[in-house]
Residue frames as qw, qx, qy, qz and C-alpha x, y, z in Angstrom:
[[0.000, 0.885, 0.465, 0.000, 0.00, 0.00, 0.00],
 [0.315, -0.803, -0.029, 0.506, 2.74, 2.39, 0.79],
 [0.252, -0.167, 0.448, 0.841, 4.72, 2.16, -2.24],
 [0.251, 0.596, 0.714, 0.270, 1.20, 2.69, -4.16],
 [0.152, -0.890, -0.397, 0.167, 0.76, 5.60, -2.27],
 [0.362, -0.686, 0.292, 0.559, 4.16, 6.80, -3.02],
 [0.353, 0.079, 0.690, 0.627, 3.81, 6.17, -6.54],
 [0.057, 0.802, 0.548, 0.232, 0.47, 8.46, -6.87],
 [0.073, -0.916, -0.221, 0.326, 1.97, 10.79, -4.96],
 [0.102, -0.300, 0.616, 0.721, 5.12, 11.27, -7.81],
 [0.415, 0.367, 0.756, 0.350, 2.66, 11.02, -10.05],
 [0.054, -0.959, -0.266, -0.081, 0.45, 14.35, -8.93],
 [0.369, -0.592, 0.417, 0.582, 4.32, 16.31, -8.31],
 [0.474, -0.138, 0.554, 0.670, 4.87, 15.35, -11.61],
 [0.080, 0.778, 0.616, 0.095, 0.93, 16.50, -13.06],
 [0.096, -0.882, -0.123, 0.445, 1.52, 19.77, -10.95],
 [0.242, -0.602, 0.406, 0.644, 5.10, 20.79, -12.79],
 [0.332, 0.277, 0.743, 0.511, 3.79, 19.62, -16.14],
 [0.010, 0.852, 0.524, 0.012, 0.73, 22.16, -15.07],
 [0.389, -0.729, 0.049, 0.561, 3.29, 24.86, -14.02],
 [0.520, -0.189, 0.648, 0.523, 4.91, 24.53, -17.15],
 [0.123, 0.588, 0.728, 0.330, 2.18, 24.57, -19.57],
 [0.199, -0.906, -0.370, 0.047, 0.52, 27.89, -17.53],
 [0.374, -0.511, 0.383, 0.673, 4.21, 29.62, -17.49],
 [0.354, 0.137, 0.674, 0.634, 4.60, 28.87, -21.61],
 [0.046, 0.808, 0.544, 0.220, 0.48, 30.39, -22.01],
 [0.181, -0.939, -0.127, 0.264, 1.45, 33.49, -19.95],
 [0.292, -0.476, 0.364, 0.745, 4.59, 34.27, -21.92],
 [0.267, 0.395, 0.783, 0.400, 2.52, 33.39, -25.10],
 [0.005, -0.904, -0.423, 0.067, -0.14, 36.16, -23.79],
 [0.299, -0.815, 0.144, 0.474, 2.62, 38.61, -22.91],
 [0.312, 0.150, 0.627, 0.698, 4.51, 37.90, -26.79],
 [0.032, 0.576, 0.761, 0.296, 1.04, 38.34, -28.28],
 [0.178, -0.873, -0.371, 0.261, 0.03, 41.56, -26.14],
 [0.276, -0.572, 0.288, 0.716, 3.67, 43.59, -27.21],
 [0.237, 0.051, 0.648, 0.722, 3.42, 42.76, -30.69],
 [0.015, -0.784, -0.620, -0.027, -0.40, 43.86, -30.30],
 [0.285, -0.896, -0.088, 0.329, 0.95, 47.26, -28.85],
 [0.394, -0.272, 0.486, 0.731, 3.54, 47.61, -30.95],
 [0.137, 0.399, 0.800, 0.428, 0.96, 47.49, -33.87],
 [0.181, -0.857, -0.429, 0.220, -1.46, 49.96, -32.15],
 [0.483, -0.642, 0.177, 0.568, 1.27, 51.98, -31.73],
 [0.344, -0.172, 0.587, 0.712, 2.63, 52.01, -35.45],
 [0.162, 0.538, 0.670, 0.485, -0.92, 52.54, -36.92],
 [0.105, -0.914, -0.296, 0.258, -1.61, 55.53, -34.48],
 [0.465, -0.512, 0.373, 0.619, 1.46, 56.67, -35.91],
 [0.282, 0.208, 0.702, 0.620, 0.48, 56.06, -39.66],
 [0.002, -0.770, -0.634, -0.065, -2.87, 56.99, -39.03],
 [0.089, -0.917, -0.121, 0.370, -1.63, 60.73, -37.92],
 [0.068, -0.607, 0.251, 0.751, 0.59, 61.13, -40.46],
 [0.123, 0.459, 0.772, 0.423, -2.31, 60.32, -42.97],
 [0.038, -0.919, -0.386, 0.068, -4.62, 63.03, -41.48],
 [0.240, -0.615, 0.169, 0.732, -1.53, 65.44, -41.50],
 [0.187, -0.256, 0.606, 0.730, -1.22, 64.89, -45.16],
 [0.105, 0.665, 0.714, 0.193, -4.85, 64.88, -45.74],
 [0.212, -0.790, -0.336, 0.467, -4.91, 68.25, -44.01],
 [0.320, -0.667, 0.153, 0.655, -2.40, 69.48, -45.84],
 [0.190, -0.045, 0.870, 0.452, -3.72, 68.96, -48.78],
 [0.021, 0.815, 0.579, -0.002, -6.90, 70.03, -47.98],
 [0.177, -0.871, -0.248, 0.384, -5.46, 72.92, -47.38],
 [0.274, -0.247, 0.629, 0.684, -3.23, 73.50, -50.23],
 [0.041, 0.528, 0.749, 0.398, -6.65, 72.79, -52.47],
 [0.086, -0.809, -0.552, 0.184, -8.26, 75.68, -50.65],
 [0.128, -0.718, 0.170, 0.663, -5.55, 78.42, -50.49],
 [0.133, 0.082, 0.706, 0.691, -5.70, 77.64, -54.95],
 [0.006, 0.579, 0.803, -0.142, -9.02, 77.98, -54.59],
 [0.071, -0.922, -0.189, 0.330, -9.02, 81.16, -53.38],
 [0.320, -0.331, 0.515, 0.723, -6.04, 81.93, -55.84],
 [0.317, 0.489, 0.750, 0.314, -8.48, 80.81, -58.61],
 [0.060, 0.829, 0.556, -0.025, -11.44, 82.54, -57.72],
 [0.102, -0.861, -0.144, 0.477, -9.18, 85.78, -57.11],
 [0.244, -0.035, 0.592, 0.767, -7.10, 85.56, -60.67],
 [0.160, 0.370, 0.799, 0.446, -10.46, 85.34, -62.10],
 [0.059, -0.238, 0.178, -0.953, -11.61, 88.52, -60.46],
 [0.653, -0.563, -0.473, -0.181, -14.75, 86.18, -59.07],
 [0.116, 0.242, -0.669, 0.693, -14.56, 87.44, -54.86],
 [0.565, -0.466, -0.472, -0.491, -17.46, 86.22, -53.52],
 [0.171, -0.445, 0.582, -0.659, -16.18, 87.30, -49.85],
 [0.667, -0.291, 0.307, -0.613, -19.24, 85.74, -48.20],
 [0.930, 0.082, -0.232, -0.273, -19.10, 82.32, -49.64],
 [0.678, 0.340, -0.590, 0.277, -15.84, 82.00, -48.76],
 [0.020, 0.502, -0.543, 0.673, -16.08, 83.25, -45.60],
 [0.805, 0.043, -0.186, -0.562, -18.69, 80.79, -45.20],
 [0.857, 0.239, -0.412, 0.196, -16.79, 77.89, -46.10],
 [0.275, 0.458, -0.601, 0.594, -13.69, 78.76, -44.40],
 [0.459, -0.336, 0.600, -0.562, -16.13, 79.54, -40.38],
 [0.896, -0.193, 0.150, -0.371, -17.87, 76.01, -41.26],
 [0.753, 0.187, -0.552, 0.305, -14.38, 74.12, -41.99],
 [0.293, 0.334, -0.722, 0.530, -13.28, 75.52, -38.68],
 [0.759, -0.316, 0.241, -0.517, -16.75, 74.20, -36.73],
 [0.960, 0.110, -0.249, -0.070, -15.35, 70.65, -38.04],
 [0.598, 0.297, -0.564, 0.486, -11.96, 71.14, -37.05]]
């Protein structure tokens, strides 16, 4: 009976560190997986603002011609633009 008992109990010792093991490997797995998540996050918040920078600027590069246009062409329609211009800066 005793060695039986000694042979279950190396058996659950040997269960536990197999469990340890396993639950160690998952949590560095999570932690891998989370940086390279964040790292990502990170690199598109990064893209992502210098897309809207160069959207901006660009928007705004189309407007100041705009108004170049309209004033070569002696069109000044003050109000429209001024128009435009206060409702682009309610968006921004």
């Amino acid at each position: 009976m005793l060695p039986q008992l000694e042979e279950e109990r190396r058996l659950k010792e040997a269960s536990e560190g197999n469990n340890k093991r396993r639950l160690e490997a998952l949590r560095l797995k999570i932690e891998i997986d989370f940086q390279r998540h964040k790292d990502d996050l990170q690199r598109l918040e990064q893209k992502y603002a210098r897309l809207k920078e160069a959207a901006e600027s660009t928007e705004m590069e189309h407007q100041a011609k705009e108004v170049l246009t309209e004033n070569s062409n002696g069109i000044n329609p003050q109000g429209e633009t001024i128009a435009r211009l206060l409702h682009e800066l309610d968006q921004l």
